[in-house]
N, C-alpha and C positions, 0 to 999 in steps of 0.2 A: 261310630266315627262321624257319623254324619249330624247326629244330634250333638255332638260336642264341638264340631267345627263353627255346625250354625245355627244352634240354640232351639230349633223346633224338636217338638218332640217324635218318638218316633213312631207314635199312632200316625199323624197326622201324613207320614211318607207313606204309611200302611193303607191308612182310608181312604185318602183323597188321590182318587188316581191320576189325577194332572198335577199334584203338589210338584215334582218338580221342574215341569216344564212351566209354571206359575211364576216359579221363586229366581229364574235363572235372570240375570240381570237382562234388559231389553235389549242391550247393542247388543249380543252375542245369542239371543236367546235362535233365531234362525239358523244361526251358522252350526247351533250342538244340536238342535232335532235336524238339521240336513246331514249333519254327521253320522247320527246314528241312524239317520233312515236309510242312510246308503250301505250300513252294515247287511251281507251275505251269508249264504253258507262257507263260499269262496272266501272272502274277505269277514271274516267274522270275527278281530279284534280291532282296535283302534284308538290310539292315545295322544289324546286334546287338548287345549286350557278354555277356559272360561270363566265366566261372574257368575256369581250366586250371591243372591240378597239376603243379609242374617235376621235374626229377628228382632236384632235391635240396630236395624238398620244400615248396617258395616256391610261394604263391597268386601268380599271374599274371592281369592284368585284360586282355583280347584285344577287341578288338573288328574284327569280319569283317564282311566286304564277300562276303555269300554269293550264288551262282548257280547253277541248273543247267543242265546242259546233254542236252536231249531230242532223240535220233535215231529216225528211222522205225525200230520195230522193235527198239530198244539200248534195252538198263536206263538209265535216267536219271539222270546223272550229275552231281556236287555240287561245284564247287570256288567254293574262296573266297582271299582277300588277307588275311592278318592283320597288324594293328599293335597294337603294345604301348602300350596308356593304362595300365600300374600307374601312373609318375609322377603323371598326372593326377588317377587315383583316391585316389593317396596326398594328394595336397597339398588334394582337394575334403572327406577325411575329416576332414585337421587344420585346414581351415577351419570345419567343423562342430563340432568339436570345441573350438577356440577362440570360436566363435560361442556353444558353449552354456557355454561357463565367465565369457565377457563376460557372458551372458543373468543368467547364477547371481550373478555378482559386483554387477551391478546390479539384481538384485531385493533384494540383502542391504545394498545402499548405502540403498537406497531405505526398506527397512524399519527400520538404524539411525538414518537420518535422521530418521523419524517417530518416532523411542521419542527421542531428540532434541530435537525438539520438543517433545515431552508433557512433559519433563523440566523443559524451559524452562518452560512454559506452569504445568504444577505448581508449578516451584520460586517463580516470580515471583508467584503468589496466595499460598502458602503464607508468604512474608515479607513481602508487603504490610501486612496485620492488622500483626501483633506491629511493625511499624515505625512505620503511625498513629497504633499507641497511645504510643509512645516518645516520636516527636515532639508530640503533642497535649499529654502531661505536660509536656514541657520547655517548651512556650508558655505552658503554664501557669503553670510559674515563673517564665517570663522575663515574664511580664503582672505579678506581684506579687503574684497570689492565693493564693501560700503563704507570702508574708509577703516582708518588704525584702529587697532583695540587694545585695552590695557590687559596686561596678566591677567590679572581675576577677569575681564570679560569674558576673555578668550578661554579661563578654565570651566567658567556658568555655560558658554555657551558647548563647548567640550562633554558636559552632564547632560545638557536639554539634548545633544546630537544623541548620545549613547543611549539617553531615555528615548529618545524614539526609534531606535533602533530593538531595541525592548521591546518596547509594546508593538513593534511590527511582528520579532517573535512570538509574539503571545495572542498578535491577531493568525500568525499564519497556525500556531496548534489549534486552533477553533477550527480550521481548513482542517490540520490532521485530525482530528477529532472524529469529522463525519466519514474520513478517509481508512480511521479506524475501524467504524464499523461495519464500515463497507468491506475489510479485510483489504483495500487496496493501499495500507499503510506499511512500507518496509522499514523498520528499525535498525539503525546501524549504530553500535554502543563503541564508543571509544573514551581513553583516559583526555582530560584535561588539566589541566595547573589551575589549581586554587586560588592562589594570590591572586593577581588579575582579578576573580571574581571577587574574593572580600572587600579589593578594595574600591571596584566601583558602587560594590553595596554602600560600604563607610563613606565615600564622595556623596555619593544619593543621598543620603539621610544626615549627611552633616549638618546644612542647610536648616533643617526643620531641630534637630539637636540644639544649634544655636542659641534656635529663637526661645526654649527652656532653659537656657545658659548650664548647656549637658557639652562637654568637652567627649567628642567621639572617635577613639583611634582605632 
């Protein structure tokens, strides 16, 4: 087993009596002779992991099933089972390593999301103002306190009021938006009448119809 996991042969386990305290990678090589020096008669199994260097230079992950074995009077003797966990180790690293690029990738979600937001949250005050003041003047003309107005003024400026009223809705969902995902957004669904809506779409885009001599009803 041992010559197939790590390519030495198995004289060489045989002859060279430190061969495998030699071969044991160096970060770990103290912590598996403190281990089995502290094997007993008392405590006389014990099951490890460690490095082992192959012979063609591959980190091998081992994990042994160590024991001694104590005779009246015999040097006390060490043997163990080894089984190869590199696969395991391999695939526990790239879990790790997947886990912290998920980790990275969601803290960087998390923090664009907020700059996101603020954007929203900015953008939406910052063209509030300048849009009250836009519509407030057009009321004002369309009340007559800057003097009479003809039909068609009064129906252009009717469209410019209703379009900023629009786009006030469309600034304040930029508000619901960050509102949504904060969960602090309550939805309430109700029926509306269509007409109304078509026909200030058809009023909106008559204008620019025109100007292609597009007849738009």
């Amino acid at each position: 087993q041992a010559e197939r996991l790590l390519g030495y042969p198995v004289r060489r386990w045989l002859e060279e009596p430190d061969f495998w305290q030699h071969h044991i990678h160096p970060d770990d090589r103290a912590r598996a002779l403190t281990l089995c020096g502290q094997l007993t008669a008392e405590q006389h199994h014990r099951t490890f992991e460690y490095r082992m260097i192959a012979a063609d230079g591959r980190v091998v992950w081992l994990r042994d099933l160590v024991s001694v074995r104590m005779r009246n009077g015999a040097v006390p003797r060490i043997q163990a089972i080894m089984e190869n966990t590199t696969p395991r180790k391999q695939a526990e690293a790239a879990r790790r390593e997947s886990e912290a690029r998920l980790e990275c990738t969601n803290r960087d979600l998390v923090r664009r999301n907020q700059e996101i937001q603020n954007f929203y949250h900015t953008l939406s005050h910052e063209l509030k103002t300048p849009l009250t003041s836009a519509r407030e003047f057009v009321s004002i003309v369309l009340d007559g306190l800057a003097g009479p107005l003809t039909p068609e003024q009064k129906e252009y400026l009717e469209i410019a009021r209703e379009s900023c009223d629009h786009l006030r809705v469309c600034i304040n969902d930029l508000l619901d938006t960050t509102r949504l995902e904060t969960g602090k957004l309550a939805l309430e669904l109700k029926p509306v009448p269509l007409a109304p809506l078509l026909q200030r779409a058809v009023t909106t885009f008559k204008p620019r119809a025109a100007e292609k001599s597009i007849t738009l009803l």
